[in-house]
C-alpha positions as CSV (number, residue, x, y, z in Angstrom):
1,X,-32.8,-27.5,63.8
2,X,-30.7,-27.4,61.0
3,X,-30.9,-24.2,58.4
4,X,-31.6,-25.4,54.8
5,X,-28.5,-24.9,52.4
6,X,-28.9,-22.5,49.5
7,X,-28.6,-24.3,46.3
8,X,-26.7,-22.5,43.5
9,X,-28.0,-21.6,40.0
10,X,-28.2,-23.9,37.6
11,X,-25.7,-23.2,35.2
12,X,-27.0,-22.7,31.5
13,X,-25.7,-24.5,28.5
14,X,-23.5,-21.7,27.1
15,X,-21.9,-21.3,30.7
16,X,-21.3,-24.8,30.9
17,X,-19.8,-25.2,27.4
18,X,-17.8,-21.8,28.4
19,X,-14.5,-24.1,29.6
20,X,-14.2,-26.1,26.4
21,X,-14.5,-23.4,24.0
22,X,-11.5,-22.1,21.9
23,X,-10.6,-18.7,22.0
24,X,-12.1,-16.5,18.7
25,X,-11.4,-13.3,17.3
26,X,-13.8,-11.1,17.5
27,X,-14.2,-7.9,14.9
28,X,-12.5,-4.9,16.5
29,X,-13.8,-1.6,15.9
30,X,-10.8,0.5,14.5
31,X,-10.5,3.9,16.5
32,X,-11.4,7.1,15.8
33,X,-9.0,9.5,14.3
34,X,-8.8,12.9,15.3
35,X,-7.4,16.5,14.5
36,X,-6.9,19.5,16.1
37,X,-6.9,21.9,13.1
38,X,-9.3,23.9,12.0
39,X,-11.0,23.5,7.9
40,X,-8.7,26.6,7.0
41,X,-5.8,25.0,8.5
42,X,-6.1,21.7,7.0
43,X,-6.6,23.1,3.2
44,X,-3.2,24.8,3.6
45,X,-1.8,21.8,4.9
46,X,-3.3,20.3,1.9
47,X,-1.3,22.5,-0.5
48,X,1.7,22.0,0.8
49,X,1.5,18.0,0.0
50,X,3.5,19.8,-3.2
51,X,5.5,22.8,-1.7
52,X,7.4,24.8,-4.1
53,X,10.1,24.9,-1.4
54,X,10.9,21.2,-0.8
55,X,10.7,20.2,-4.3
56,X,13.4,23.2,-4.7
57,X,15.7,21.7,-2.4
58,X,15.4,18.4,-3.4
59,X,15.7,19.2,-7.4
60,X,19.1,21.5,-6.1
61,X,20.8,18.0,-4.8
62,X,20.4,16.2,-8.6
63,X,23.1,16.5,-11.2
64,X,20.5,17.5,-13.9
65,X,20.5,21.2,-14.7
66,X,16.7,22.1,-15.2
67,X,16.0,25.9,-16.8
68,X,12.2,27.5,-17.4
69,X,9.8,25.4,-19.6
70,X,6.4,25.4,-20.4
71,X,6.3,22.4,-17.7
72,X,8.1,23.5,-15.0
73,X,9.1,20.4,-12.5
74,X,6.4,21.3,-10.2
75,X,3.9,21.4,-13.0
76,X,5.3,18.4,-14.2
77,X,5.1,16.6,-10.9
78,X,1.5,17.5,-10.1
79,X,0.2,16.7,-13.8
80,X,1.9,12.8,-13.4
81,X,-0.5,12.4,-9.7
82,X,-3.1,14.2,-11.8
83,X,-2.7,11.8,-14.8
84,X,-3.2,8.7,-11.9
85,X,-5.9,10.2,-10.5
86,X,-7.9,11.2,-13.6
87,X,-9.9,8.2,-14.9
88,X,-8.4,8.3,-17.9
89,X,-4.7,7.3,-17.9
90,X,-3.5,9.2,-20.8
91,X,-1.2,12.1,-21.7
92,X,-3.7,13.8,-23.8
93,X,-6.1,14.1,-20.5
94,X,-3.3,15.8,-19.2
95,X,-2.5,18.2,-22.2
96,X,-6.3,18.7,-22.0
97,X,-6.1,19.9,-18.4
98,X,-3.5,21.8,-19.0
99,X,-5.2,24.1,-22.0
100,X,-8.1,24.4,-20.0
101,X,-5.9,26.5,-17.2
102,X,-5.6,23.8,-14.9
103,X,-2.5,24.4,-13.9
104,X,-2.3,28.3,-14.3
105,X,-1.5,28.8,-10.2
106,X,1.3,26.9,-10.4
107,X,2.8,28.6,-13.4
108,X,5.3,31.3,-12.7
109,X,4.1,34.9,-12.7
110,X,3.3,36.3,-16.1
111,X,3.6,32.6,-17.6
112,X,0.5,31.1,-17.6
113,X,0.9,27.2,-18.5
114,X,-2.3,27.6,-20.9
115,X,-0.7,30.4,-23.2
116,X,2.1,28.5,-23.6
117,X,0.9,26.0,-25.1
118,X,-0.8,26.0,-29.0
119,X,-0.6,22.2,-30.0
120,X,-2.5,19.0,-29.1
121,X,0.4,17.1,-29.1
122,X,1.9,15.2,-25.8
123,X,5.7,15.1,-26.6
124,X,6.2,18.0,-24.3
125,X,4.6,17.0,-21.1
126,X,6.2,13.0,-21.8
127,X,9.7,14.6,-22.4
128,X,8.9,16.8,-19.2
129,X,8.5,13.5,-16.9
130,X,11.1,12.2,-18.2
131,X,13.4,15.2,-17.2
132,X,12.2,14.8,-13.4
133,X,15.0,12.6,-11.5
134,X,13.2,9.2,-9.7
135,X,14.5,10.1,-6.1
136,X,12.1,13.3,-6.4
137,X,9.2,11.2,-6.5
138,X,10.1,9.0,-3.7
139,X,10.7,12.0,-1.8
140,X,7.2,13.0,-2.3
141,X,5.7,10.1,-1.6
142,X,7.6,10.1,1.7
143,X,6.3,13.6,2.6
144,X,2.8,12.7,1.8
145,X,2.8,9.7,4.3
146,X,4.3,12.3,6.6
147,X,1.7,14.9,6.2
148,X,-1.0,12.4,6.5
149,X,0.4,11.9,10.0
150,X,0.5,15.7,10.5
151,X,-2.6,15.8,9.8
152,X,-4.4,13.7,12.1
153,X,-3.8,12.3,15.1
154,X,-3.1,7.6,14.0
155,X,-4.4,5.5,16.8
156,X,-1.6,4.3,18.7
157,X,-1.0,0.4,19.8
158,X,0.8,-0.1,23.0
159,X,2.7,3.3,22.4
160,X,3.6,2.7,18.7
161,X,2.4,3.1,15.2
162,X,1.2,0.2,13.3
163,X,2.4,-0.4,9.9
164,X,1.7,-3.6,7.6
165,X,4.0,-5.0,5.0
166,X,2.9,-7.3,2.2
167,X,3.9,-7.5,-1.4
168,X,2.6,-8.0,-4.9
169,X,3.2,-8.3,-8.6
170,X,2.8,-5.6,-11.7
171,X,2.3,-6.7,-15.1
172,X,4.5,-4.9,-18.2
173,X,4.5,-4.4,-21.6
174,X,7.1,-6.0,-23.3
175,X,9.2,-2.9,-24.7
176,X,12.7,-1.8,-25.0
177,X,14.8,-2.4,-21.8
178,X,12.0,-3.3,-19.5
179,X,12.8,-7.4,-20.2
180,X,16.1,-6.3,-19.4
181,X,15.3,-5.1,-15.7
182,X,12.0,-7.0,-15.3
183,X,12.1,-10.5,-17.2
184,X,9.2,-11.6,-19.1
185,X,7.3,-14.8,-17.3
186,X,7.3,-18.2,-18.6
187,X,4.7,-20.6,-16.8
188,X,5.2,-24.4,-16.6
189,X,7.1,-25.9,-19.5
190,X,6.6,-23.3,-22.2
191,X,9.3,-22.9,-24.5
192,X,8.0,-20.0,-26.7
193,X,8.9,-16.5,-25.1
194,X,6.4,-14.9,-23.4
195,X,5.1,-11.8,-23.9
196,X,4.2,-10.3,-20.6
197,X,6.7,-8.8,-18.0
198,X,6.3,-9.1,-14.4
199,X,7.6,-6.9,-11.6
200,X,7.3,-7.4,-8.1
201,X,7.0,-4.6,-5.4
202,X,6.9,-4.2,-1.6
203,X,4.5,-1.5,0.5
204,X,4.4,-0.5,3.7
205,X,0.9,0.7,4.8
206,X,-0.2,2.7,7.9
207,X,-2.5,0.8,9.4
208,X,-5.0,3.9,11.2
209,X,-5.0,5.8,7.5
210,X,-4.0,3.4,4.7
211,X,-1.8,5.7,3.4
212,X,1.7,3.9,1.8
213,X,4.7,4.9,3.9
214,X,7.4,3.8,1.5
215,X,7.8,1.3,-1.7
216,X,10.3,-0.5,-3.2
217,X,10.2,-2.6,-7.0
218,X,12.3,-5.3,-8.3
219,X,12.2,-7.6,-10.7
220,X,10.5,-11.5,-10.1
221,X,14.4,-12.8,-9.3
222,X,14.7,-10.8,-5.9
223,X,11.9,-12.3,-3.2
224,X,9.8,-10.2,-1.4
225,X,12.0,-10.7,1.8
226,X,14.8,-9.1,-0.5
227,X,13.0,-6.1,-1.2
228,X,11.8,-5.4,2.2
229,X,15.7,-5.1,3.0
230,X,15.4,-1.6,1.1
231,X,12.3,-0.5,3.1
232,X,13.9,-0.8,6.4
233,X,17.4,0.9,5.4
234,X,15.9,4.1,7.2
235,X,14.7,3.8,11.1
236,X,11.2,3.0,11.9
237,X,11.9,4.0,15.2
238,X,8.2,3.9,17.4
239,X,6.5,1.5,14.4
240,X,5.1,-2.1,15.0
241,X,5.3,-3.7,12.0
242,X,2.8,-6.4,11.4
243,X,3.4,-9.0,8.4
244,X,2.2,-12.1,7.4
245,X,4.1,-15.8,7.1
246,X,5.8,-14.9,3.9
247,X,7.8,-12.2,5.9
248,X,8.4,-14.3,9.0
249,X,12.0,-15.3,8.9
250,X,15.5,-14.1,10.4
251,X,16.3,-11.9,7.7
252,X,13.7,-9.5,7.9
253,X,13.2,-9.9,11.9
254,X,16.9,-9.1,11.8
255,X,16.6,-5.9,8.9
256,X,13.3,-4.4,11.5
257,X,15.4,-4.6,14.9
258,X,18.4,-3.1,13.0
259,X,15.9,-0.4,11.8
260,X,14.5,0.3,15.9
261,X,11.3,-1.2,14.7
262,X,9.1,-3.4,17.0
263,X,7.6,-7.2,15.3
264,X,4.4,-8.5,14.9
265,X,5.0,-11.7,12.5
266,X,2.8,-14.7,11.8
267,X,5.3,-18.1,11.3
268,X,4.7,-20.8,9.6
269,X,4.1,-24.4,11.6
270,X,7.8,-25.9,10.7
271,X,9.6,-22.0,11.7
272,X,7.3,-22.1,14.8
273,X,8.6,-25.6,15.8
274,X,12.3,-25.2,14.9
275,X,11.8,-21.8,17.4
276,X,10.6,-23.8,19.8
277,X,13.1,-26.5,19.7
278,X,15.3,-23.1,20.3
279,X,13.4,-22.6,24.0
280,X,13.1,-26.5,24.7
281,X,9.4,-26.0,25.3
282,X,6.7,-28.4,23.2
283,X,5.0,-26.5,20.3
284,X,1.5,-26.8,21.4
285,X,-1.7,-24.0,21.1
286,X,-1.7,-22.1,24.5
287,X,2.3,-21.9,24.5
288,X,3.4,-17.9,25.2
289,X,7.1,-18.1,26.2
290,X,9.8,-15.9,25.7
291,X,12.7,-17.0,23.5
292,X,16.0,-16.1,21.7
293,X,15.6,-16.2,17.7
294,X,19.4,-17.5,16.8
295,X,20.2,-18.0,13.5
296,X,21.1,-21.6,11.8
297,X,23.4,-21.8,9.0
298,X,20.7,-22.1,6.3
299,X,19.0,-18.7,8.0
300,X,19.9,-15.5,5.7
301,X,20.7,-12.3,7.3
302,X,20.7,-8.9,5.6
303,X,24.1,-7.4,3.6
304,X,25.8,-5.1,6.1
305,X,24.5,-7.0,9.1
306,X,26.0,-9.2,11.5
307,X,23.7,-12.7,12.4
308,X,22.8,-11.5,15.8
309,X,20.3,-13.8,17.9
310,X,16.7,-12.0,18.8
311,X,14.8,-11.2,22.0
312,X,11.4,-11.6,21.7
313,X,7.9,-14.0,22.3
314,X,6.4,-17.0,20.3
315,X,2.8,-17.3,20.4
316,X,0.4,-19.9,19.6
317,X,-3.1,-19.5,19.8
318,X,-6.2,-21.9,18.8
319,X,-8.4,-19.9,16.5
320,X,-12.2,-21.2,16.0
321,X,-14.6,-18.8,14.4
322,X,-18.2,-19.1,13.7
323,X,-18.2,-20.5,10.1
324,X,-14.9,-20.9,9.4
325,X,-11.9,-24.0,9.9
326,X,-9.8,-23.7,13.0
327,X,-6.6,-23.1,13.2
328,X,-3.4,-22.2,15.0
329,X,-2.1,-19.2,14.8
330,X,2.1,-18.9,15.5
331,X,3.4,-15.7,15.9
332,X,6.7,-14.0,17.0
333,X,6.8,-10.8,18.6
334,X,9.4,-8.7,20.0
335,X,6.5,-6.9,22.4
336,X,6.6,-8.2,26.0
337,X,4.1,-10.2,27.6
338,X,3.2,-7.6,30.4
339,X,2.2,-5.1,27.8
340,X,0.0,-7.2,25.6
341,X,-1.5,-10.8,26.1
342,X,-1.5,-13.6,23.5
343,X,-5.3,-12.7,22.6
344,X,-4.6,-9.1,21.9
345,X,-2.0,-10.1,20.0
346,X,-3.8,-12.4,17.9
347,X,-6.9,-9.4,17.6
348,X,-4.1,-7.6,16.4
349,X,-2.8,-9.3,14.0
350,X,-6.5,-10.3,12.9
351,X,-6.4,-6.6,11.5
352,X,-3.7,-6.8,8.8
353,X,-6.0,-8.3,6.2
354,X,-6.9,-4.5,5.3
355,X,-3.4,-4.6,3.3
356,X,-4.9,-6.5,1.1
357,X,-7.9,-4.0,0.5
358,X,-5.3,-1.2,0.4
359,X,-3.7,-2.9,-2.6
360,X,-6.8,-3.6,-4.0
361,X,-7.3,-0.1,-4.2
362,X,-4.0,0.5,-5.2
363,X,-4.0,-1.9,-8.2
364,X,-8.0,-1.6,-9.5
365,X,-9.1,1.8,-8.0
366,X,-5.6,3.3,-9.3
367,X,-5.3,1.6,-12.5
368,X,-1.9,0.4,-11.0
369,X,-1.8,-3.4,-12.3
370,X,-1.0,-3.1,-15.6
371,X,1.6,-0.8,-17.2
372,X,1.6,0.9,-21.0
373,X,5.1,2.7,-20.4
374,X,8.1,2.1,-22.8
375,X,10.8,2.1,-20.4
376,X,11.8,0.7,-17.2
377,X,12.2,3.8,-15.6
378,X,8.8,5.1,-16.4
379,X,7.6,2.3,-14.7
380,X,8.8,3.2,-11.5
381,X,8.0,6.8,-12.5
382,X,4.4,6.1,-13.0
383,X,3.8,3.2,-10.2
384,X,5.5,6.3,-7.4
385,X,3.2,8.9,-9.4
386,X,0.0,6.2,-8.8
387,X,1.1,6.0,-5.0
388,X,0.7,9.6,-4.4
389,X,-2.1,10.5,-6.1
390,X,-3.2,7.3,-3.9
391,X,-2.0,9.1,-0.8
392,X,-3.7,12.0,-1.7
393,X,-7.2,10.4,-1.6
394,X,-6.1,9.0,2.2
395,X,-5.2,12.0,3.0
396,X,-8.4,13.4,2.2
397,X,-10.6,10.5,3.9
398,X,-8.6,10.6,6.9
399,X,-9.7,14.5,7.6
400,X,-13.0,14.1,6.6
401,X,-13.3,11.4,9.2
402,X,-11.7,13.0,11.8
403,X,-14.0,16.0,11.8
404,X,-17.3,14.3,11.7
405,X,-15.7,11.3,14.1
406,X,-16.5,8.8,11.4
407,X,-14.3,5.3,11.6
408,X,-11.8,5.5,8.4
409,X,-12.9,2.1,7.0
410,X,-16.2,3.0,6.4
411,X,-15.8,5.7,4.0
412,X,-15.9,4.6,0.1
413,X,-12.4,5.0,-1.2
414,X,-14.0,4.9,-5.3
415,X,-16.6,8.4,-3.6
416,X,-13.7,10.0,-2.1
417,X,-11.5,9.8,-5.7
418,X,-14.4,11.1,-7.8
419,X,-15.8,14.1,-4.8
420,X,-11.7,15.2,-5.1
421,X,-10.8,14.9,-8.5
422,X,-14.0,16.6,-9.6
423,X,-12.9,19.6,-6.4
424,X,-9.6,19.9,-8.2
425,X,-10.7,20.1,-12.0
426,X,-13.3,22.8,-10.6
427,X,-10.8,24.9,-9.0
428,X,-7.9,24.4,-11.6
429,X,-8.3,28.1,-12.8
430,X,-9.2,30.0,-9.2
431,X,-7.8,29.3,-5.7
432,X,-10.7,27.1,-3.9
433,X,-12.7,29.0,-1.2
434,X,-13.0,27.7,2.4
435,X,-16.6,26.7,2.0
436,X,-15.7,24.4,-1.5
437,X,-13.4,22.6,1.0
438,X,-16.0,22.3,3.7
439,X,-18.2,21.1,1.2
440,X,-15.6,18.8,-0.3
441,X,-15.1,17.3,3.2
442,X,-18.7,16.8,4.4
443,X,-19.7,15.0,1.2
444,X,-16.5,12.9,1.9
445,X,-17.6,12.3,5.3
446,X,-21.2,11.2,4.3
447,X,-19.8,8.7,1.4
448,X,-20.3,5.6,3.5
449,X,-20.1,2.5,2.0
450,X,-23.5,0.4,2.6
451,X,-24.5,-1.7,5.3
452,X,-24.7,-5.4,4.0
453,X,-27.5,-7.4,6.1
454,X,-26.1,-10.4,4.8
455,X,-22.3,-11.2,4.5
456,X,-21.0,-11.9,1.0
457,X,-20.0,-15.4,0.5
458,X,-16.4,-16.6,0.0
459,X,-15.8,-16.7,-4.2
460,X,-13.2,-17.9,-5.3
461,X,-10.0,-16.4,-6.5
462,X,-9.9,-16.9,-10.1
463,X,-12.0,-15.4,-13.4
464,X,-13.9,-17.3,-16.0
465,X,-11.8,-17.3,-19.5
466,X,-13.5,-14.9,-22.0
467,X,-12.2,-16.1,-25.5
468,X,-12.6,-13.9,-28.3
469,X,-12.7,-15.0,-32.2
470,X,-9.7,-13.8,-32.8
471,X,-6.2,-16.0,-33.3
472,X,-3.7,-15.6,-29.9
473,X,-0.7,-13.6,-30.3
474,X,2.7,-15.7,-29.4
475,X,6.3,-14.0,-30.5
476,X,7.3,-10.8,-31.5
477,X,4.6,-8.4,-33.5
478,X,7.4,-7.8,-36.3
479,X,7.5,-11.6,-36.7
480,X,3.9,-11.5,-36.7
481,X,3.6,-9.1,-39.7
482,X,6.0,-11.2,-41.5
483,X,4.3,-14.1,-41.9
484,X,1.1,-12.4,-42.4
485,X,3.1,-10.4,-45.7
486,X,3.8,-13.7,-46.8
487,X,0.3,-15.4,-46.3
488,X,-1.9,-12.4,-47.9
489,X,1.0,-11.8,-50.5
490,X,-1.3,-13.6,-53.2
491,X,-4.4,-12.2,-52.1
């Protein structure tokens, strides 16, 4: 007698569709930051984001003699964040501050900051700014993105640090030499000179804190790919730099291995299939294949290097996700396919659309889009001054999440800037006491943004035109006046 066979499950219809589906990316959780230092501990290491010391040493190295003014150069310093931090952008917010006591700590002893000064007007803190050499505040904004990492302990991925490039543009006034370093844009055929000036500049953002590691401005002639050469002059040794299509050529591949860094880059279809003409395999979604990146002719490669080929992996992966058009994704990599697969990769990579909040915040949250200055140097001045004051507010999230265990993106950046700036402008006269600082850091903490039930939908990227009744501008004002002399010159 035979023994009945055991029939297997019936498969159900997700399990049998399983085979045929296309690989997604899901939404990674980011990890939780952490610190081992105590409340005390963390507001000192939130005084020295400005030590007295450092910006001794690194004033001693200019060729500016500076002697004792009312604005000293660390007064100076910490009223330009303070002015990109306040709401109001002005230099009479800052005189204001300063009569108030604001800045009567850092004064010298026996020179209080608020006795010194009888007048409401702002030539002396704008001559003081102007005093300060540029290289001091890109020191400081190098020291901040260092103490944020002092500070907590940044997620690692696969042993290194995760840092995402991407660029953007700055709008200008049109005054004395800034058309001169940053020339006005025309658009489409227009023949009349424009009035607005355009610079473009290049981050690099931590990816665990936000915080900008390092800048660099030009003007709309030298490409982003141009600038990024002056961000990876120093070594990013143990950094994975993560970029998007724009950056994925030879010359900055070529500029990050000379720097020690590690690549994460998305390629474009045509790259991708020139590479892959390179390793004589077919270009095809599901290709993962080691390669060497040797440069054509028509292939740039930075000044002061040699056109070296490049180790590394191109990727392509099918991307479907729920509601949205697939796609495939090619990327080049010089991480090895034991340490990470194609689909962490991709997951990876999915992650460095937070660049583009970061600079959202930079540019609307910092008032950093649009500049009033009167010279090209104030410019950078002011946009190095935004970036700290910005890192200052990272800095700040990043402890507040990692004492209550809080993932970083969840916190409201817009909160944290008002819960800080209104801690500072309260303890301007007096040193702040441990529990202000604990209080500082819980409300911080508990300034979550809100839990949407329903996504918001994709809008598009443009505004609707809001015209006023009031004749457009085109020339010079002085030309302007002119002619308006001449038409009201009967009236």
């Amino acid at each position: 007698m035979s023994t009945p066979r055991s029939r297997r499950p019936r498969p159900s219809r997700s399990q049998r569709r399983a085979p045929n589906r296309r690989p997604s990316l899901p939404p990674t959780e980011p990890p939780l930051l952490r610190t081992r230092f105590s409340a005390a501990q963390l507001l000192r290491q939130f005084h020295q984001l400005l030590p007295v010391s450092l910006l001794a040493s690194w004033l001693a190295q200019s060729h500016l003699a500076f002697y004792q003014r009312a604005f000293t150069p660390l007064i100076t310093l910490w009223y330009c964040v303070f002015q990109r931090l306040s709401y109001r952008h002005t230099l009479s917010s800052v005189v204001e501050d300063a009569r108030s006591g604001g800045a009567d700590r850092l004064s010298p002893p026996g020179k209080k900051l608020s006795d010194q000064l009888t007048s409401e007007a702002t030539p002396s803190f704008s001559d003081a700014r102007q005093r300060l050499p540029l290289k001091l505040f890109h020191k400081t904004l190098r020291h901040t993105a260092a103490q944020v990492g002092r500070a907590v302990q940044i997620a690692r991925y696969y042993g290194l640090q995760a840092a995402l490039l991407d660029g953007s543009t700055l709008r200008l006034r049109h005054h004395r030499d800034i058309p001169t370093e940053f020339p006005a844009h025309r658009t489409g055929n227009c023949k009349k000179e424009p009035y607005w000036c355009l610079a473009r500049v290049v981050g690099m953002f931590c990816l665990a804190t936000g915080a900008v590691l390092d800048t660099a401005m030009g003007s709309l002639q030298q490409s982003e790919q141009h600038l990024s050469f002056q961000l990876l002059q120093t070594a990013w040794k143990g950094w994975l730099i993560i970029a998007d299509r724009n950056f994925g050529v030879y010359s900055v591949a070529r500029a990050a291995r000379a720097a020690q860094a590690q690549l994460l880059l998305r390629l474009t279809q045509a790259r991708a299939a020139k590479l892959a003409r390179l390793a004589q395999v077919k270009l095809a979604a599901g290709l993962d294949t080691a390669l060497t990146w040797t440069p054509s002719p028509h292939d740039q490669c930075p000044p002061g290097l040699l056109p070296e080929p490049l180790l590394g992996r191109l990727v392509a992966l099918r991307i479907a996700r729920p509601g949205f058009r697939p796609f495939t994704l090619y990327l080049f990599t010089t991480l090895s396919a034991q340490l990470c697969s194609a689909q962490t990769l991709a997951e990876l990579y999915g992650q460095r659309w937070r660049v583009e909040l970061y600079l959202r915040y930079v540019k609307t949250q910092m008032g950093l889009a649009t500049f009033e200055c009167y010279s090209a140097q104030m410019v950078r001045k002011e946009w190095l001054s935004g970036l700290i004051a910005y890192n200052l507010i990272r800095w700040t999230m990043a402890v507040a999440a990692a004492r209550t265990r809080v993932p970083l993106p969840q916190l409201s950046f817009s909160r944290a800037r008002e819960l800080l700036l209104g801690w500072l402008l309260r303890s301007g006269d007096r040193r702040p006491s441990l529990r202000s600082w604990q209080r500082l850091l819980t409300r911080v903490a508990n300034a979550r943004l809100p839990k949407r039930r329903h996504p918001r939908p994709a809008e598009p990227r443009a505004i609707r035109p809001f015209q006023k009744d009031v004749a457009k501008l085109f020339g010079s004002r002085a030309q302007a006046r002119k002619q308006l002399a001449i038409a009201n010159a009967k009236s």
